[in-house]
N, C-alpha and C positions, 0 to 999 in steps of 0.2 A: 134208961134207954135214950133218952131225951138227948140232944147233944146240940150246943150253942152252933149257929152256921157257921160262924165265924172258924172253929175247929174245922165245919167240912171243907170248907174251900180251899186250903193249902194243897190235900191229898188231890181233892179234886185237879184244882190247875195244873198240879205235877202230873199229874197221867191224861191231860187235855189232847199233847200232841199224839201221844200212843192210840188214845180211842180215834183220833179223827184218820188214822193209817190202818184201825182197824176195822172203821167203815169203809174206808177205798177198799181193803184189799176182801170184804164182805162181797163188798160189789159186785168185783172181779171173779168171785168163785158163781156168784146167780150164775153170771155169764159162763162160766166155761162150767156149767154140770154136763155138759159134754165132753166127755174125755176118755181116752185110754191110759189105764192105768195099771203098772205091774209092779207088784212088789217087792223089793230089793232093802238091802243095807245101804247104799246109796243111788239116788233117785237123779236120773237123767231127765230135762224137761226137755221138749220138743215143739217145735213150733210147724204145721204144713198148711201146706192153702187146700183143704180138701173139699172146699166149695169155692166157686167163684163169688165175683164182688155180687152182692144183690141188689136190687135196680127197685126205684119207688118207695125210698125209705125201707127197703129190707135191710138188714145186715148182709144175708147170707143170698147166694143164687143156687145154681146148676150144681150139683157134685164134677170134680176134678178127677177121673179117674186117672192121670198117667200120674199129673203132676200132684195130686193130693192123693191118693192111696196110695200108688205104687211105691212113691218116698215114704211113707207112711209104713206101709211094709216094711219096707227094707231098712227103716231104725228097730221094727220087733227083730226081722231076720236079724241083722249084725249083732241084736243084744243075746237073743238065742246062743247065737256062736262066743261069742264073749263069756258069757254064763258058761256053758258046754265045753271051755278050754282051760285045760286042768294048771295051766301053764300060767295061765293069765289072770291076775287078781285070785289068785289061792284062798278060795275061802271068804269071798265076795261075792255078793250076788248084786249086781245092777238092775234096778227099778226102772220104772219110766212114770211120765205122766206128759202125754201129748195131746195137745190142742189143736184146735182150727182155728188159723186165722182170718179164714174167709177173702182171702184176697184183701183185703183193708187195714193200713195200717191202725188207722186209728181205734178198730173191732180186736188188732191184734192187741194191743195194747192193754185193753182190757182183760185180754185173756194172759198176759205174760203179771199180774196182780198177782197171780194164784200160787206164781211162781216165790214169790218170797212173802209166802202167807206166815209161813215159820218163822222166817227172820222177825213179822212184824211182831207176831205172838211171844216169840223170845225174849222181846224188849218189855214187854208187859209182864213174863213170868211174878216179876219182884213184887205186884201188887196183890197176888194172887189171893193174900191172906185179907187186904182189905174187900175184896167181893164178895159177899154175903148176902144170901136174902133175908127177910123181916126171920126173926126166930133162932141166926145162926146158922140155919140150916146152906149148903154151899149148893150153890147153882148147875145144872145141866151141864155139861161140855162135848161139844162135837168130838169125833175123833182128831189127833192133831194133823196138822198136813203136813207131808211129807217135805222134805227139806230139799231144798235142789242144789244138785253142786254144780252141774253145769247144764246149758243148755244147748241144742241141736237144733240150729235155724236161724233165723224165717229163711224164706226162699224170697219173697222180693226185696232189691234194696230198701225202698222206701222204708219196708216193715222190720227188717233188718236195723232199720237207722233209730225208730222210732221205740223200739225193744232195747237195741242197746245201752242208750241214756236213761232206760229203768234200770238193768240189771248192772251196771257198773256203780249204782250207788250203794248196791248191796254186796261187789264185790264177786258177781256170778261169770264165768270165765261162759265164753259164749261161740260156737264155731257154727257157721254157715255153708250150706254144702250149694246153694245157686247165689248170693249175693255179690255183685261182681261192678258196685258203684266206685268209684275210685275216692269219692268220700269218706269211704269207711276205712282207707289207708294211713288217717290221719291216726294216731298214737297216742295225740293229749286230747281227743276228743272221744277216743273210741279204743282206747285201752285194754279193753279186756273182751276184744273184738277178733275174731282168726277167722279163716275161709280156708277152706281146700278146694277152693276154685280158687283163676287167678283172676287181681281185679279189672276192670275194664281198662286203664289205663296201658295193660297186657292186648286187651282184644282191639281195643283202637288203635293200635301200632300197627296188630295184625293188620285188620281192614284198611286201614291208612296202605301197606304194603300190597294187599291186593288189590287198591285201586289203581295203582300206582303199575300192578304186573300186568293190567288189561289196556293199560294206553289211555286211562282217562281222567280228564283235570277238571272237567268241570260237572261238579254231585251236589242236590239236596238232602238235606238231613231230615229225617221224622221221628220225633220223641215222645214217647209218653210221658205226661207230665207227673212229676214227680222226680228224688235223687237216682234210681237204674235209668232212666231215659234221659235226662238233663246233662246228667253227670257224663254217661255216656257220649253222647253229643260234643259236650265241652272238649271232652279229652279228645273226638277224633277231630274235631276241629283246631285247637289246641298243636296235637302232634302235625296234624296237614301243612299246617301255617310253618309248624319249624321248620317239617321236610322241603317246602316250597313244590310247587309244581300241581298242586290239586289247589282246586278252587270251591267255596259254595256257594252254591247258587243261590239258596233259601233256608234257614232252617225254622223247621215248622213244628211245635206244640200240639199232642194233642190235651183235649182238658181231661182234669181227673171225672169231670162228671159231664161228658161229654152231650150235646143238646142233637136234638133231632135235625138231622141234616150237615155235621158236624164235617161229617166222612167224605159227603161231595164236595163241602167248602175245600176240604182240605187237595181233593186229586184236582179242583180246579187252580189255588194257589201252585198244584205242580207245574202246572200246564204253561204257567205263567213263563216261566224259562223251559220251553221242549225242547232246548238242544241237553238240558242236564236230564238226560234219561236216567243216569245213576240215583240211588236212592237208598241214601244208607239209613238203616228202620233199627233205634233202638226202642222197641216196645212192648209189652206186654201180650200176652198169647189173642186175647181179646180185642183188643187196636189192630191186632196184624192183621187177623181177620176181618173185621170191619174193613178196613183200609181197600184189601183185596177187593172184596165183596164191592165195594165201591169204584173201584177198575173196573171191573167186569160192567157194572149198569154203565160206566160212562164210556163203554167200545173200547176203554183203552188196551184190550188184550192182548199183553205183547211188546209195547211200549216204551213201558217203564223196567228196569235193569234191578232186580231186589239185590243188595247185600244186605243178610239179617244176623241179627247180634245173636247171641247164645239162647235169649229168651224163644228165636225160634230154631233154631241148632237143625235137628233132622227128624222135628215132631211135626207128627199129620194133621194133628188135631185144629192147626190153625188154617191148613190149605185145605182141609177137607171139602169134597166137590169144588175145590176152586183150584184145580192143580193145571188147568191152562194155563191159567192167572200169572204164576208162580214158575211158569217152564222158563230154566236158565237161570233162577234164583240165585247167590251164591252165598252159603250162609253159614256161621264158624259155632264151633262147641269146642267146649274146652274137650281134650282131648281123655279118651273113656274108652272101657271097652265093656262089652254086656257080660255079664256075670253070670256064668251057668249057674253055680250051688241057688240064687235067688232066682233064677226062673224056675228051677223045680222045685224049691221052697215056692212061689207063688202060684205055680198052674195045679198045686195040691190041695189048695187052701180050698173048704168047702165053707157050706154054714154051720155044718156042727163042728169041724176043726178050728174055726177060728171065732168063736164067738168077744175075745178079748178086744177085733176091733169091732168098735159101738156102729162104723159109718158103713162095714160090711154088708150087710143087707142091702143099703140101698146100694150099693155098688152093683150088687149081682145083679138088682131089677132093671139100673141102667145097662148095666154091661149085658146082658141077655134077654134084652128086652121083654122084661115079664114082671108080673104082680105078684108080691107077697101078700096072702091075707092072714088075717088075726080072725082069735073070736069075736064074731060079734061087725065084720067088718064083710064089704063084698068087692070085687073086685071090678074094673071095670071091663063089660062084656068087651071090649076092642083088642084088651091088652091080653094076654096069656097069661094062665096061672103058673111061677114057677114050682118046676117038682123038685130040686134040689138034689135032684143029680146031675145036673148041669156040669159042667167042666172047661176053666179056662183053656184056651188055645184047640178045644175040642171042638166043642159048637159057640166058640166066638172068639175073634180074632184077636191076635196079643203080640204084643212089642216091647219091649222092657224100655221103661221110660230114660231117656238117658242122663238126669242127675242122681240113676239108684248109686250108684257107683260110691259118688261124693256124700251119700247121705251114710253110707257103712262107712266111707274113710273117716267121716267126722266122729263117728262112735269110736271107732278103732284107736281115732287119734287122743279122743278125752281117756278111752278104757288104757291105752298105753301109758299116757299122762297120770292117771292113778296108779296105775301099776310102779312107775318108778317111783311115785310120790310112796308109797307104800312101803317099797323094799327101802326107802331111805328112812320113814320116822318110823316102820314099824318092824325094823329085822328081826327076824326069828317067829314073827306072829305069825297066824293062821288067823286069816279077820280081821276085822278092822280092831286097832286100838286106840287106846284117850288120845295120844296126839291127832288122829285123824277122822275124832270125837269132838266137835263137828268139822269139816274139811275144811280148812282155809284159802279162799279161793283167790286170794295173792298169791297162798305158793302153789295153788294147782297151776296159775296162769304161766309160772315159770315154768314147770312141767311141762306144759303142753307147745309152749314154745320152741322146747327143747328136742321131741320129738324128730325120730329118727325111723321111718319104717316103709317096705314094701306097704303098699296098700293092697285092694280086693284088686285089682287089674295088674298087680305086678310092678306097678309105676311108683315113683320114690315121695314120700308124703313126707314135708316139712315147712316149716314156719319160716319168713324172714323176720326182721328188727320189729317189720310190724302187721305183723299177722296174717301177711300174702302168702298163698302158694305160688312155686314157679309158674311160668306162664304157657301152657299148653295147650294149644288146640288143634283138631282136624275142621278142613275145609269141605265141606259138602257143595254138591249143586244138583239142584232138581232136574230132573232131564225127564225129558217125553219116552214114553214109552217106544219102541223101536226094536224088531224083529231083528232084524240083522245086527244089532247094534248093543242089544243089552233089553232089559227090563222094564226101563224106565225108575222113578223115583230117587230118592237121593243119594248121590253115588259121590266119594270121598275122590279128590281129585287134588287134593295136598294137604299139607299143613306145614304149623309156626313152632319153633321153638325158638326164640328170637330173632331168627330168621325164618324169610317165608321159601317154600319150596312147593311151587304150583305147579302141576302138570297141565300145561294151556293146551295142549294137543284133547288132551279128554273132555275138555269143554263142549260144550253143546249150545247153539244157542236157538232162539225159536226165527224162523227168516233167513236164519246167520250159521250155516251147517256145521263150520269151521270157522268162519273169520268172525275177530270179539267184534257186537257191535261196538258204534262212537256212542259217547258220554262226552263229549266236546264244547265247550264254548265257544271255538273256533276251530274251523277244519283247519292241517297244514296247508301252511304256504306254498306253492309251488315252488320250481325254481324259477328265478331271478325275480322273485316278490319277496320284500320286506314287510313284516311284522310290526305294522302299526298298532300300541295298542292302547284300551280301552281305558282310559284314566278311572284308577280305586278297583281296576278288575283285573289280575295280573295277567287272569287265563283266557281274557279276551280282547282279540283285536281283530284290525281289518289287514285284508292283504291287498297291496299299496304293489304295482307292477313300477319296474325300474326304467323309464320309459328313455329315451333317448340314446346318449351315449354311458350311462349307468346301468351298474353290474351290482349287482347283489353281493358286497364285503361282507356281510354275515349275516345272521336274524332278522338283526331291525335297521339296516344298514344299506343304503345305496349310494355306492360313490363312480364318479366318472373315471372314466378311460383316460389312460395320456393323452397326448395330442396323437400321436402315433399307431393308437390300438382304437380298437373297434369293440362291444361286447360280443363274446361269444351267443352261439344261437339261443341255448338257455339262457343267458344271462346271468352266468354266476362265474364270470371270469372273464379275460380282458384275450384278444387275437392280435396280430398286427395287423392293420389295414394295407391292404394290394396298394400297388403302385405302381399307375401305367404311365405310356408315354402315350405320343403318335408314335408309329412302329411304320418300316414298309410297307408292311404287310396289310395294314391299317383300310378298311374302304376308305374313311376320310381323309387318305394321303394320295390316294392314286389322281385323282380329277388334278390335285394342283401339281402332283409329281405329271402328269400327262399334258398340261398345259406349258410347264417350264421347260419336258424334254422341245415338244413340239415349236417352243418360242427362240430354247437354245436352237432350234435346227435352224429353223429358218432366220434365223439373225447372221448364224454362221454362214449360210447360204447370201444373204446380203453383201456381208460382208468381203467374202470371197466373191461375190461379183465384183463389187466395186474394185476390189483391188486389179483385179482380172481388166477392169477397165477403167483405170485408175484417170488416164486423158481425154477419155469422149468428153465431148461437153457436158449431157447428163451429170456424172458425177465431177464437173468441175462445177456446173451452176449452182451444184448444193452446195459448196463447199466443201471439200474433200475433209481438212483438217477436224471441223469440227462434228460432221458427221461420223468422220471415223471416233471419236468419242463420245458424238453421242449413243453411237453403236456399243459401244465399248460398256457404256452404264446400261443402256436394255440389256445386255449380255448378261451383268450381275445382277440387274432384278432378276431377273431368269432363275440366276444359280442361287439365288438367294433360298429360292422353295427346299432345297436340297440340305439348306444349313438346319431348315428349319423345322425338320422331318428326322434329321441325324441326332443321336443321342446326345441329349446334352453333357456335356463336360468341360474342364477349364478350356479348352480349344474350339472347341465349338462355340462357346457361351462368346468366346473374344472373339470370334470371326463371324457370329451375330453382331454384336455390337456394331465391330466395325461397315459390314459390308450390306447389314438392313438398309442406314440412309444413305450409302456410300453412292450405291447404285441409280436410285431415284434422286438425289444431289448431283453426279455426274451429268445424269440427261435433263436435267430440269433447269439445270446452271447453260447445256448447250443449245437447250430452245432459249432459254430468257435469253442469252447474247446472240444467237439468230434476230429474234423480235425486235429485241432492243434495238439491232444495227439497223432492222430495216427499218424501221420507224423512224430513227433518226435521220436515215438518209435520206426517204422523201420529206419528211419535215425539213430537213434541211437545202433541199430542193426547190421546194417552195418560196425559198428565204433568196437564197444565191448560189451558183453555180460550183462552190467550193464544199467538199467534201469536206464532211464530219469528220472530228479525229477518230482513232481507236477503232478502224473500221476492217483496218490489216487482217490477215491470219493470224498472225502471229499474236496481235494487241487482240485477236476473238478468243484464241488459245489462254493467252495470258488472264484475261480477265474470267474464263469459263474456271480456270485451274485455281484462281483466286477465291471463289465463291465456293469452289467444292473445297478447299481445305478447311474454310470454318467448320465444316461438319467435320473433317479429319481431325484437326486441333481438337475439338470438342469430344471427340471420342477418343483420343486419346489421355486426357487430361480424365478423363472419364474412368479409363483404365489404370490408371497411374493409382486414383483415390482411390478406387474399389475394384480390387481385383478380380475377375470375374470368376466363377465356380458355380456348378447345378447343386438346385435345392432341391427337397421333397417338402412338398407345397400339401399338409394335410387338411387345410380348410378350405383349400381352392373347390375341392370336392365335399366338406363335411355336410353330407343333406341332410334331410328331416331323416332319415331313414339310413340308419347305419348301416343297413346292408348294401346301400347300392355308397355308401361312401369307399372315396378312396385317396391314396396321397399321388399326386402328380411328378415327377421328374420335370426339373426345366429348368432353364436357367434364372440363375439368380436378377430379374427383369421383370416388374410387377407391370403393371397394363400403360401404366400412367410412363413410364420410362420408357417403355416401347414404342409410345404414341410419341414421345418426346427425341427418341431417332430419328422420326419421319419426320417432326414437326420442320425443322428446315425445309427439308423437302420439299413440306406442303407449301412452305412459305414462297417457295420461287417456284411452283408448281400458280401459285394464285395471283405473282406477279407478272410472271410470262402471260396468266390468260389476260390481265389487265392491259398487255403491251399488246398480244394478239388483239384487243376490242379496237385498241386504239389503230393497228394497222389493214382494219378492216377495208379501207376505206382502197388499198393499193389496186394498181391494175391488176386484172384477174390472169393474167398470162405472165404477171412479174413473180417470179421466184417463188418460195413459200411458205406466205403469208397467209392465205387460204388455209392449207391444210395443216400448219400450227395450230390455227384457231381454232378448226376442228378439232381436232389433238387434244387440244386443252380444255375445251368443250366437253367431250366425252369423259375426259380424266375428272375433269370434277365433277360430273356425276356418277363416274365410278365411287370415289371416296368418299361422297355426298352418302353415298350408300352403305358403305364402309362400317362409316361410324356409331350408325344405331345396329348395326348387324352385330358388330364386334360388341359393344358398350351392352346392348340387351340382353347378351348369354351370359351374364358374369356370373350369374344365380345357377346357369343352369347345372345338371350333370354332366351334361355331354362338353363345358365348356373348352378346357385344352383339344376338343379335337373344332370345334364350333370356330374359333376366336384364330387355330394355326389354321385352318383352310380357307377364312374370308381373308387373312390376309395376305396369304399367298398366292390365294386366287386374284382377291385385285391387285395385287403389284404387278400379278402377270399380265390380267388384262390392258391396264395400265401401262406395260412395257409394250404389250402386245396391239393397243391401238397407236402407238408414238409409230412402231416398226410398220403396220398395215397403213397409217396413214401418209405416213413421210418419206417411205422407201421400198415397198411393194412394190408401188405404179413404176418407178423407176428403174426398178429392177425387172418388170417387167417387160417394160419398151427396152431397157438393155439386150435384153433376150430375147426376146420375139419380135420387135421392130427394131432394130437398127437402123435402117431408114431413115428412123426420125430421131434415132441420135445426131440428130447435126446443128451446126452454129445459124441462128438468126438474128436479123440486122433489126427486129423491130424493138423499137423502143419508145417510150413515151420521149416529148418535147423536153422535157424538161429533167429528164433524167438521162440523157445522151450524155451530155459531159462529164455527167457525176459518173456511169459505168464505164466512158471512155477510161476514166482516170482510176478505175479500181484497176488495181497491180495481175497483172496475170489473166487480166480477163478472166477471173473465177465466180465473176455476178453476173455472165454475158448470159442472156435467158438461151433456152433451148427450145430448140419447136416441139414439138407436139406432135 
């Protein structure tokens, strides 16, 4: 019996690896001696979450009634029907063996061992003979466990992810009726992985498309941590980015093991950006509620805008008592319909009809709040004892959870998947036969990909390249309750089949009767405000007003007006700007139009006197020739007002030019040779008895006619170079204030050129007064000398004044009317003291004293000879 070690240890090493797979998968069975199990020729395994996560180092918490029984159920119901169909697997009966995975993957994990406890035991069969106890005698053996060819589940991603990378090494074909991570898309990682849900990269397009139909670009993200909320997350951010046009604000983690006060940290990091009211929640049933629950302590009821992923679809159980919280909510499920044959399979279900599930009882005690006792056990006085006639949807409320749908389609789809795999290696059997002794779960994964069928709702169930179903969902939104209105609670208001199709009119929101609130980073822009925006933030900017002569060219754009346009009132397009003149009609033309009639009249009035009495003395001692010229030039300052009031154009504009200095050059040229001669002639009085040259008419003529053509020459030559023609002058007016801007009419004569008309003018307008100071000195009864100097006196402080009047408006608005009235008011006045002071008086005593139009003999001593010897006697003084 004796045996050297050295013999044992070869056998030994070689079954090293088998024993240490067949303590892991020992392990895994302690753990899952909770289970349902049914007997069949091939065994289906199932994974539900029929307790939540447990807190404080438990594994397990709270029983799951919608999401862990009701799926739970409805893999017994679909195997019942599958069993029950004479059609289907002929001569097959389907097993089960369903576990809890507690919400945890990593508890799930433990429990998915049990699944390929067979396989491990398989690889051990060969040693079987060397296991012996002391005597030969052959050792104890459990029953064996059942074999699994595929399995049905998990429901959350994470647990989903962490099951698959077990059963892919053994080869276990694996379909999922909620896992909807876009992780699990991937093919060389997760192989032998399907869903008859679609994956989230499905729902994030959706929600991407319904944030997108409410008008709002800038949303927070909230994810439970772990692959369904991360992944989640990724993809709607991901897709957002490529669509362009939504922004995130934040996106936020929650922990898998979340710390006390976890929930407020987190609505306060929302707070942080309050214009993104949107809040896209990919989380788990347990976060969502938390989260809520933590709106509500922080006042924020109402606020925040829920989009919820599938995890909260159109279930109570997470808004339970918090459904103010949650009014307006708008949340996606993949798209289902409630399954009558399993609500009346489940509101049947008692305790002595369904004793095969283990978790049933406590089910009944939560669901109808009451105590089961045992012998030996008491109850607690608070709680009810149940009597077990109780009855679902009788005395307690029921809702068919809405992934039952997907948890029959997943059975349907493996029980079809064997069904062809059958009719292909086993024609003509009844049963299973050796080819499909034991099932090969490479070619069932074919099978099952292959799959073609109506599922429990009608809807078309099939595989892509890599184990997605199409992508379908209905859009739900929680709405308030409302008499006139409806119901309240979740009310289906669209859906996606790669495209989205929303009914916004059915929407509800809480504040917001009809209209979607904002989810904004920035409100729009008004009109004629451009979109400055937020560097690294696409969805945000400032709105920037177009201020001046800028219009709003597009979004982010402000550009100016021609010279010619003006912005319209909004600002988002360009007007011509008005274009006045002085007009007749004008107030600011009447004063200098009523000063030049009044100066034309009475000039004409002088005029025709003098002529009328062309030989009195009076107008022979003015000198006739030159007064009737000087006459002649007051005449055309006069008419000058009238050029200057008349619309401008090529004619007007050349008889501006000409006849502005024309007129004040004419009379300005016939006082300085008045002045001149008399100056000279007592200076030369003074000296000796002989008369100055050039003192004639003719030589006063000649030399007046001489000084007024430089300004003629000069405007002519003037005309010659630049011919003249009216502008529209739009800066003359361009103010701070486009509205009161306008473009001016007028001739082509900027201020500086017009001053330069006159400048001659002025020039013997301030030489005459120089000769006037000098002939101050003559007798006061000699001719006029006197009242020149007045003359010229007045006149330059007319123009004295002139020039800061004209020069100081150039800014203003009012300038074309400002600038054409001071200076057609002083030319007039101007014209108008030469004419009151030099030929009123004279015209007066023509007319009313004649009398004293007669000839007198007085003269100074020393000026007798000099006036003897003027020709004509036209210097002889007149009396008074």
């Amino acid at each position: 019996m004796a045996r050297s070690r050295s013999a044992l240890e070869p056998p030994l090493l070689a079954r090293l690896p088998s024993l240490l797979l067949l303590l892991l998968a020992q392990a895994g069975a302690a753990g899952a001696a909770g289970s349902v199990r049914l007997a069949g020729g091939l065994t289906l395994g199932g994974l539900f979450p029929v307790h939540a996560r447990g807190a404080a180092g438990r594994a397990c918490g709270p029983l799951k009634k919608e999401q862990g029984v009701h799926r739970l159920e409805a893999m017994l119901y679909a195997l019942d029907r599958v069993n029950a169909d004479p059609e289907l697997l002929p001569g097959v009966r389907l097993g089960a063996r369903l576990l809890d995975t507690c919400s945890r993957d990593t508890y799930a994990l433990e429990q998915t061992l049990s699944f390929v406890q067979a396989l491990i035991r398989g690889r051990g069969d060969g040693d079987e003979a060397a296991e012996r106890c002391p005597g030969g005698v052959t050792p104890l053996r459990a029953a064996p466990p059942e074999r699994v060819v595929a399995v049905v589940g998990a429901s959350a991603s994470s647990v989903s992810i962490m099951v698959a990378n077990v059963l892919r090494l053994f080869a276990i074909p694996q379909i999922s009726y909620a896992s909807t991570a876009p992780e699990l898309s991937d093919s060389t990682r997760y192989d032998f992985f399907s869903r008859v849900v679609p994956p989230d990269s499905y729902q994030a397009q959706a929600m991407v498309d319904i944030v997108q139909a409410l008008g709002w670009n800038y949303v927070s993200t909230l994810a439970s941590e772990g692959n369904y909320g991360e992944s989640g997350v990724e993809a709607f951010v991901q897709i957002s980015r490529e669509a362009g046009g939504v922004c995130i604000a934040q996106s936020i983690k929650i922990p898998r093991e979340p710390k006390p006060g976890e929930f407020d940290k987190v609505i306060r990091r929302l707070l942080e950006t309050p214009n993104a009211r949107g809040v896209i929640i990919f989380a788990n049933e347990d976060d969502i509620r938390r989260v809520l629950e933590a709106t509500r302590l922080a006042n924020l009821t109402g606020h925040f805008l829920w989009v919820g992923s599938d995890s909260w679809g159109a279930k109570t159980s997470p808004i339970l008592n918090l459904e103010d919280v949650v009014v307006g909510a708008v949340t996606i499920l993949p798209k289902r319909s409630s399954i009558d044959g399993f609500d009346q399979y489940f509101m049947t279900r008692s305790l002595e009809n369904n004793r095969r599930n283990i978790w049933f009882a406590e089910f009944w005690e939560d669901n109808f709040n009451c105590k089961l006792t045992s012998s030996g056990a008491q109850s607690d006085d608070s709680t009810r004892i149940c009597t077990g006639e109780e009855r679902i949807g009788r005395d307690s409320a029921y809702e068919q959870e809405g992934k039952v749908q997907f948890v029959i389609d997943a059975v349907y789809a493996i029980a079809h998947a064997l069904h062809s795999m059958h009719q292909a290696l086993c024609p003509g059997h009844t049963g299973l036969c050796p080819a499909m002794e034991p099932t090969d779960g490479q070619t069932l994964l074919q099978y099952i990909r292959a799959v073609r069928f109506n599922g429990s709702a009608g809807t078309r169930v099939m595989f892509n390249e890599n184990g997605d179903a199409p992508g379908r969902y209905d859009i739900f939104q929680y709405q308030a309750a409302n008499g006139s209105a409806g119901s309240g609670g979740y009310q289906a208001v669209g859906q996606w089949a790669e495209t989205l199709r929303l009914d916004v009119d059915a929407l509800q929101w809480s504040g917001y009767p009809r209209e979607v609130p904002p989810s904004q980073c920035s409100l729009p822009c008004g009109p004629g405000e451009r979109k400055k925006m937020v560097k690294g933030v696409p969805c945000c900017w400032h709105c920037e007003a177009c201020d001046g002569y800028r219009f709003q060219a597009d979004e982010f754009t402000c550009e100016a007006c021609p010279g010619d346009m003006r912005p319209t009132h909004n600002r988002t397009g360009c007007r011509p700007t008005p274009v006045v003149r002085l007009t007749w009609a004008s107030p600011w033309a009447a004063p200098p139009l009523l000063l030049a009639v009044l100066g034309i009249t009475a000039t004409t009035a002088v005029v025709a006197t003098f002529v009328r009495h062309n030989n009195t003395p009076i107008v022979r001692a003015s000198g006739r020739e030159l007064s009737y010229v000087l006459l002649s030039g007051i005449f055309l300052v006069y008419a000058t007002t009238f050029l200057m009031v008349a619309e401008p154009g090529a004619a007007v504009c050349a008889a501006r030019r000409l006849f502005l200095g024309l007129g004040t050059t004419l009379s300005y040229s016939a006082l300085f040779t008045k002045t001149n001669r008399i100056y000279r002639i007592f200076e030369q009085g003074k000296r000796s008895v002989t008369p100055p040259p050039f003192i004639s008419p003719t030589s006063q003529l000649v030399i007046t006619f001489s000084l007024t053509s430089v300004q003629v020459v000069g405007v002519m030559a003037w005309l010659g170079a630049q011919p003249p023609h009216s502008v529209i002058d739009y800066e003359e007016q361009r103010t701070m204030d486009p509205e009161q801007a306008r473009g001016v009419l007028k001739c082509d004569m900027s201020d500086l050129s017009l001053i330069g008309c006159l400048g001659y003018s002025l020039l013997l307008m301030a030489t005459c007064t120089v000769y006037a100071i000098k002939a101050r000195g003559v007798p006061e009864t000699f001719n006029e000398a006197k009242p020149i100097g007045f003359t010229m006196y007045t006149t330059c402080i007319i123009w004295l004044a002139f020039v800061p009047i004209f020069f100081g408006t150039a800014q203003s608005a009012e300038k074309i009317y400002i600038q054409t009235t001071t200076l057609t008011v002083s030319l007039s006045l101007s014209a108008s003291v030469s004419l009151g002071m030099l030929y009123v008086p004279k015209a007066y005593v023509i007319l009313f004293h004649p009398e004293q139009n007669v000839q007198k003999r007085k003269r100074s001593l020393k000026a007798t000879s000099t006036m003897t010897a003027s020709p004509k006697g036209e210097d002889t003084e007149a009396s008074k």
